[in-house]
C-alpha positions as CSV (number, residue, x, y, z in Angstrom):
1,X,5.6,70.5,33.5
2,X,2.7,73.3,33.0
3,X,5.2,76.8,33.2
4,X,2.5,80.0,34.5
5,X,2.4,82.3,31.4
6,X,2.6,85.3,33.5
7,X,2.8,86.1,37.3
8,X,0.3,84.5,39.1
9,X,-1.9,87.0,41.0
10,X,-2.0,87.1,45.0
11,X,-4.5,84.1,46.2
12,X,-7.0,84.6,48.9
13,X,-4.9,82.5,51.1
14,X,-2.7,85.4,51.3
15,X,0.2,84.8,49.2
16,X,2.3,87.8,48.6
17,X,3.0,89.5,45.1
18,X,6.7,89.3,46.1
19,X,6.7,85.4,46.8
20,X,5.2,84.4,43.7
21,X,7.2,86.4,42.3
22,X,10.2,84.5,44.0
23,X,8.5,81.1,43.4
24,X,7.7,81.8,39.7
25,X,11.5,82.3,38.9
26,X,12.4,79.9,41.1
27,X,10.3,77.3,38.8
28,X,11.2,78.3,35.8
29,X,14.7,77.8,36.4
30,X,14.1,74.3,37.4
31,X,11.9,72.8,34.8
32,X,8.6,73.8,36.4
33,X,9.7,71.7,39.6
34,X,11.2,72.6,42.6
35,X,12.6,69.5,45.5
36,X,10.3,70.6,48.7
37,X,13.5,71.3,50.6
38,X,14.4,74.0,48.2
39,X,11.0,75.5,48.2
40,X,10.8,75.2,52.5
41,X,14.0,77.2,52.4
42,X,12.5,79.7,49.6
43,X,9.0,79.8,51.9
44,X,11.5,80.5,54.8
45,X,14.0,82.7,54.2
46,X,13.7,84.3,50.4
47,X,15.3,87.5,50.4
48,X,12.3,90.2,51.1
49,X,9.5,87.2,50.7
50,X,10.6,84.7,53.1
51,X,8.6,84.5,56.1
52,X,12.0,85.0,58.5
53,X,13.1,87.5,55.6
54,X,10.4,89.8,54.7
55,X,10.5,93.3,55.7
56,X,7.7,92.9,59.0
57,X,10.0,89.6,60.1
58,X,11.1,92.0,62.6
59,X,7.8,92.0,64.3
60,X,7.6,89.6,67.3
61,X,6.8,86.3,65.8
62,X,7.5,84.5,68.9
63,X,5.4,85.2,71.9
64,X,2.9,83.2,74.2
65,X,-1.0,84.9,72.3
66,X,-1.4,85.4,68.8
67,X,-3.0,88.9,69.8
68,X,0.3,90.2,70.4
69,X,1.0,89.6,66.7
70,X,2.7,85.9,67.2
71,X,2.7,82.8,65.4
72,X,4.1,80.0,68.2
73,X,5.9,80.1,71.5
74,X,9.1,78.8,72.3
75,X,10.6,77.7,75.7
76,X,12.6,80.3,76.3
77,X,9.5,82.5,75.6
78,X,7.6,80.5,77.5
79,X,9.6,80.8,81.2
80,X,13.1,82.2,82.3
81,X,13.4,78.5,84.0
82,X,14.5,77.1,80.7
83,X,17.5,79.1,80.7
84,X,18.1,79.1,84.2
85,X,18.7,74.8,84.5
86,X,20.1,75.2,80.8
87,X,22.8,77.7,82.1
88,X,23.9,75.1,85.2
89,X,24.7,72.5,81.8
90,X,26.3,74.9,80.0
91,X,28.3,76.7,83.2
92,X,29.5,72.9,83.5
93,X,30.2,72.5,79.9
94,X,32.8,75.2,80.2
95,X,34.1,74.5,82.8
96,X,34.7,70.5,81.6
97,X,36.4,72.0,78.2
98,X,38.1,74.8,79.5
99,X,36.2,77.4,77.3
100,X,34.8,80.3,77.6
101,X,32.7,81.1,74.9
102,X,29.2,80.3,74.2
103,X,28.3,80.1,70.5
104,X,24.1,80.0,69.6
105,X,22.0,78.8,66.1
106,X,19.3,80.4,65.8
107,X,19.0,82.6,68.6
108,X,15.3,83.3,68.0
109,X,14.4,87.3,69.3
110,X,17.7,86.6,71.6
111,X,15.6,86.0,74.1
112,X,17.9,83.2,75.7
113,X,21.0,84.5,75.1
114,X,19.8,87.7,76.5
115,X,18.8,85.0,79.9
116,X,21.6,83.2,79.5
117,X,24.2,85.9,79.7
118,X,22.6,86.9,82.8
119,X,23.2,83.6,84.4
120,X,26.6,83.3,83.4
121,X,28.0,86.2,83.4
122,X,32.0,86.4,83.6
123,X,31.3,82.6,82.9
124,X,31.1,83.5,79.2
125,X,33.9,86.1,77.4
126,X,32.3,86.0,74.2
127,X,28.6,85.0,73.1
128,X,28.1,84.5,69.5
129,X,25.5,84.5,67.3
130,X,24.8,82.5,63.6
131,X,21.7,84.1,62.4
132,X,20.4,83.6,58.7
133,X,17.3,86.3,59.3
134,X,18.5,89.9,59.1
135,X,14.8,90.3,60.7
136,X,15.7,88.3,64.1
137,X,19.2,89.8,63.8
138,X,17.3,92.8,64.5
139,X,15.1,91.9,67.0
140,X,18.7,90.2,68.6
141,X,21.0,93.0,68.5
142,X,17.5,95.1,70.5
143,X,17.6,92.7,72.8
144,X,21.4,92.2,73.6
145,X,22.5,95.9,74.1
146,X,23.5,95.9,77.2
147,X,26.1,93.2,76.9
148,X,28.1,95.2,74.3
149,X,31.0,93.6,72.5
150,X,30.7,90.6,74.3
151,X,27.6,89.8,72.0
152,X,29.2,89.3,68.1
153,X,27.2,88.3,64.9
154,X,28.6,85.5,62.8
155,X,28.1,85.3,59.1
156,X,30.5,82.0,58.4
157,X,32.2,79.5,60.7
158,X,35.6,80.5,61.6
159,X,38.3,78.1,60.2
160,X,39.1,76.6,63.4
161,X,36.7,76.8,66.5
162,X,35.7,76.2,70.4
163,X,33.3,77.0,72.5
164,X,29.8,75.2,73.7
165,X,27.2,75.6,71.1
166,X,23.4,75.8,72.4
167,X,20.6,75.6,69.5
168,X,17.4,75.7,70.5
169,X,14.7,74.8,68.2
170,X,16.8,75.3,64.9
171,X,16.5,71.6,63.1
172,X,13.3,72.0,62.6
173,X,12.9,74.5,60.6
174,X,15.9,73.4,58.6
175,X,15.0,72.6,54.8
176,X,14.0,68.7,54.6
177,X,13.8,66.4,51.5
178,X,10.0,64.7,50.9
179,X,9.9,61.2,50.0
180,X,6.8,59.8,48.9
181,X,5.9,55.7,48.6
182,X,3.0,54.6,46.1
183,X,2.3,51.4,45.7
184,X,5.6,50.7,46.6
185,X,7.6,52.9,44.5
186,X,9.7,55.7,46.0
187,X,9.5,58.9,44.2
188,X,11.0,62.2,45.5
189,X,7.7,65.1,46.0
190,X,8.4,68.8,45.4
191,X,6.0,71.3,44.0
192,X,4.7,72.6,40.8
193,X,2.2,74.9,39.0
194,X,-1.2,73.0,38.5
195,X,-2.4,72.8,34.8
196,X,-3.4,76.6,34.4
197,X,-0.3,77.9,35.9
198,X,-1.9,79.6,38.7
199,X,-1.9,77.3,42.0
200,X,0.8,75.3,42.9
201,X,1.0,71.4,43.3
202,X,2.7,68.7,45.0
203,X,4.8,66.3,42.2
204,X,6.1,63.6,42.4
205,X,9.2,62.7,40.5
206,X,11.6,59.3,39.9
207,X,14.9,59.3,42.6
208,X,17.4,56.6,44.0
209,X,16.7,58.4,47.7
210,X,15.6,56.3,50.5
211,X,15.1,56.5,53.9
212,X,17.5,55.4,56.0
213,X,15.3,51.9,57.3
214,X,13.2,49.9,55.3
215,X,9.5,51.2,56.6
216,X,7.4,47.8,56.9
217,X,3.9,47.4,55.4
218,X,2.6,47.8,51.9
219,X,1.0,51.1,52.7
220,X,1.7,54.8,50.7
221,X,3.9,56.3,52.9
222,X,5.1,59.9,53.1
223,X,8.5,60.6,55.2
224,X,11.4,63.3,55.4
225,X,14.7,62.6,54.8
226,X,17.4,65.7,56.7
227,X,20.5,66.0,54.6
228,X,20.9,69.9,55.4
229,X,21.0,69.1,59.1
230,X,23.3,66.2,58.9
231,X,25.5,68.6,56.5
232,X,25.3,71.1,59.9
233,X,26.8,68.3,62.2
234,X,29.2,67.5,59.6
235,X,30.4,71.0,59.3
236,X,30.6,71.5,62.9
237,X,32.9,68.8,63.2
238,X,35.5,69.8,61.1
239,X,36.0,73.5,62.4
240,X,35.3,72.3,66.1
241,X,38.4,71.7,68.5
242,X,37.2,72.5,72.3
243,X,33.5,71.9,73.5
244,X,30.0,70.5,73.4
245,X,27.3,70.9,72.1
246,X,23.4,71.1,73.3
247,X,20.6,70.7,70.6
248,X,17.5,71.0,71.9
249,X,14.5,70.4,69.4
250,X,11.1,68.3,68.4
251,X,11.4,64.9,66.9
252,X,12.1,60.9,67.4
253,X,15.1,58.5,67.2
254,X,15.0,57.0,63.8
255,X,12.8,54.2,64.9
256,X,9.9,55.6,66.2
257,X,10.7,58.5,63.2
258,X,10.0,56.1,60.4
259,X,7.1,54.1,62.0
260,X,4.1,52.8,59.7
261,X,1.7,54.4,61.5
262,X,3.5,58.1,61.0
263,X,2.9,57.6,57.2
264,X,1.6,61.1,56.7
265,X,4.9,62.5,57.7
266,X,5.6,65.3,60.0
267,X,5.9,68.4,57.9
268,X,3.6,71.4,59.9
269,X,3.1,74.9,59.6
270,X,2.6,77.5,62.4
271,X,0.5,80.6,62.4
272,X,-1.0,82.8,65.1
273,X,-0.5,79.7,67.0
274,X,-2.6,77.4,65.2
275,X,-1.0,74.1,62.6
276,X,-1.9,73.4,59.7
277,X,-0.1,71.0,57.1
278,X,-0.6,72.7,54.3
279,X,2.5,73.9,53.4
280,X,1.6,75.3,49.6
281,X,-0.8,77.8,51.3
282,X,-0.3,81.1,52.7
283,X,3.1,81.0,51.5
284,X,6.2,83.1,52.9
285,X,3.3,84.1,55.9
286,X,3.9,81.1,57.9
287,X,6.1,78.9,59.5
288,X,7.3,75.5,58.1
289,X,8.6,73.0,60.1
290,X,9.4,69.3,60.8
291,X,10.5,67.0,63.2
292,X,13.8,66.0,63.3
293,X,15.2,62.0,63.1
294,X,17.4,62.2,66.2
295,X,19.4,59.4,65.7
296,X,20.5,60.3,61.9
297,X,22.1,63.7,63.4
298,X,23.9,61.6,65.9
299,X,25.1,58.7,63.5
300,X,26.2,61.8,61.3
301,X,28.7,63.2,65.2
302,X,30.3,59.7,65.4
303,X,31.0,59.3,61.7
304,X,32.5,62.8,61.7
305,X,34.4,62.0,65.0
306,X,32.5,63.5,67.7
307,X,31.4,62.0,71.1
308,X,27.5,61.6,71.8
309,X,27.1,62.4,75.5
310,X,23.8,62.0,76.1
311,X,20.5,62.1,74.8
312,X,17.0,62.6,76.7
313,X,13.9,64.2,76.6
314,X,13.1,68.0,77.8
315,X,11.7,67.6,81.5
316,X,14.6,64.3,82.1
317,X,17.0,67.0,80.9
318,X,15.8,70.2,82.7
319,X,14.6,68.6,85.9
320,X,18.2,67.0,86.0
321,X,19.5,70.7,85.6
322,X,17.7,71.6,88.5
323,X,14.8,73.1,86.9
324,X,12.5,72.6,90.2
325,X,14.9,74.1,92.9
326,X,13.8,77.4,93.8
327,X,9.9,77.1,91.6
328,X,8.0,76.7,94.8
329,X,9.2,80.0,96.0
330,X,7.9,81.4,92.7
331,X,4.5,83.0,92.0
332,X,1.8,80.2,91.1
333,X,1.7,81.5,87.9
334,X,5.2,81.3,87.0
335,X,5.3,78.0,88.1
336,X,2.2,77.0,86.2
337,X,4.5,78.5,82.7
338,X,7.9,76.5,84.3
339,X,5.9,73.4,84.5
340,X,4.4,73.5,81.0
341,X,8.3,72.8,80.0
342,X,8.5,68.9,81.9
343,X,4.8,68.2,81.3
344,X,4.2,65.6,79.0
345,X,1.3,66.6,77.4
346,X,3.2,69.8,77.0
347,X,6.8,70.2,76.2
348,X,8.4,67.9,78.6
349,X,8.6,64.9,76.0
350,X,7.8,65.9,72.6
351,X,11.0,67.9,73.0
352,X,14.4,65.9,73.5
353,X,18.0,67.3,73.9
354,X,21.5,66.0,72.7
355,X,24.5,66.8,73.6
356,X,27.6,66.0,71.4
357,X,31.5,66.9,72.1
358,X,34.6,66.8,71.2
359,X,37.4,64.5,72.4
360,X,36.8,62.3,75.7
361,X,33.0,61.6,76.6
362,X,31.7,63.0,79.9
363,X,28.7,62.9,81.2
364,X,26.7,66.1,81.6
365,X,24.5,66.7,84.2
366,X,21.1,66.8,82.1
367,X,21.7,63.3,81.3
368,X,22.5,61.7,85.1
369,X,19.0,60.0,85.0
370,X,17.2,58.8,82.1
371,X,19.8,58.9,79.8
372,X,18.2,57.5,76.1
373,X,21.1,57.6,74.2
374,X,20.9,53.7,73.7
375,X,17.7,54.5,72.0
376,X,19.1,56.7,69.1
């Protein structure tokens, strides 16, 4: 591998000083090769370079116009609807496992927790928060002041745990693995410097990794494997004694996941809400995602000992929550921003939930109709 001399300068595509600063290190230490998942979680959350760590990650990067300074919009941004039908699952998730507290990933600018304490008020004693952005954490604790104690920050999972767990939207922006087939070879893609040292590269290198399904056809194909978000579910397991869980993100069971046709993978960036999936540019001052493969995080509950309770899509989910009692009383144009989150050219089925627990199965109220869970 080509090592850069010197620190590359800042690229017009507006690569900070401080990131390839991070990146150059980063490389040298491995070879002049970094896996993609360790640079997605260097492009993410680098201390002072990450996009989720720099010193500005405090601005609002979540919000419905990119004129207000935002790069994409999540549900909870989108319409207080989402959390009121999500609080009717979790007020009956609770109740079901005699819990009482309410433990969020990722809680974004604590926008839903902020909603979702208001729905459930003496429903929940304590509301806590895992947050790997000290940025968000900011935007969090602004944002949760009036609930006082009742709101705690988490830096670790306690030994032994309870509680329902909500994460919205945090798989996908967990780190994922790149696997790349050429003429029919596996080979593992990360990134590198290009010849001169002064733009970085995807390259491919030699690994025993596979997907987890053979992918028909003798086409190149380009996939992600999840090991970081399986290693979540597997962690969660072990601490967890009381509760359920709701995940609620963007992605496919494992056999629409791996489909020929999806051969380009599923890797996108977000910025002043337009995509792009060009990952290598602009680094540290965008978002990286990818979908998620449903059915691997739920293979990963049963094999650690946890109960799948349902799986679904969004609007399925929400509507059977309750999402449309009460929206016709609404103003037309909070029902137009509610609706966006069942339609399915808009939220309602790209996003899916499911919802995991802990000792005897139940079935929760999102999954009453519709229930996909053969499907994972």
């Amino acid at each position: 591998m080509t090592l850069p001399p010197s620190l590359p300068t800042p690229h017009a595509d507006g690569t900070s000083p401080a990131m390839w600063a991070v990146l150059r290190e980063a490389l040298a230490q491995h070879q002049g090769w970094l896996p993609f998942d360790q640079f997605m979680h260097l492009a993410l959350y680098a201390p002072g370079a990450g996009y989720y760590s720099q010193a500005h990650a405090a601005r609002r990067r979540i919000g419905h116009r990119p004129e207000g300074g935002s790069d994409f919009v999540t549900a909870p941004e989108l319409s207080p609807w989402f959390a009121k039908a999500l609080a009717r699952a979790v007020r009956e998730a609770l109740e079901r496992t005699g819990t009482r507290r309410l433990i969020e990933f990722g809680a974004g600018q604590g926008t839903l927790a902020a909603q979702l304490l208001a729905e459930l008020g003496d429903a929940v004693e304590h509301y806590d928060i895992v947050e790997v952005s000290g940025g968000m954490r900011s935007l969090q604790r602004e944002a949760l002041l009036a609930w006082g104690p009742k709101v705690q920050w988490l830096n670790a999972w306690p030994d032994a745990a309870d509680g329902v767990v909500v994460a919205n939207e945090l798989f996908d922006a967990m780190p994922v693995k790149l696997l790349q087939r050429t003429a029919g070879v596996w080979q593992e893609r990360g990134v590198g410097w290009d010849a001169e040292g002064q733009a970085l590269v995807w390259v491919d290198q030699p690994t025993d990794l596979r997907p987890p399904c053979d992918i028909p056809g003798p086409q190149d194909h380009l996939c992600e494997i999840h090991p970081q978000a399986e290693a979540f579910v597997r962690s969660l397991a072990e601490r967890w004694q009381r509760g359920a869980a709701f995940f609620i993100d963007y992605g496919f069971p494992e056999a629409e996941y791996y489909l020929p046709q999806r051969h380009m993978g599923t890797v996108m960036c977000h910025r002043a809400h337009r995509s792009d999936a060009l990952p290598l540019q602009d680094v540290g001052e965008k978002d990286i995602t990818a979908h998620v493969n449903l059915s691997g995080l739920a293979l990963c509950a049963q094999d650690a000992g946890l109960q799948v309770l349902g799986y679904t899509s969004q609007a399925h989910f929400l509507i059977n929550c309750g999402l449309l009692d009460g929206l016709s009383q609404a103003p037309v144009a909070e029902q137009a921003l509610a609706l966006k989150l069942v339609h399915e050219h808009e939220m309602g089925e790209l996003f899916k939930v499911l919802a995991v627990g802990v000792g005897e199965p139940w079935e929760p109220m999102g999954f009453v109709q519709h229930d996909r869970s053969h499907r994972l």
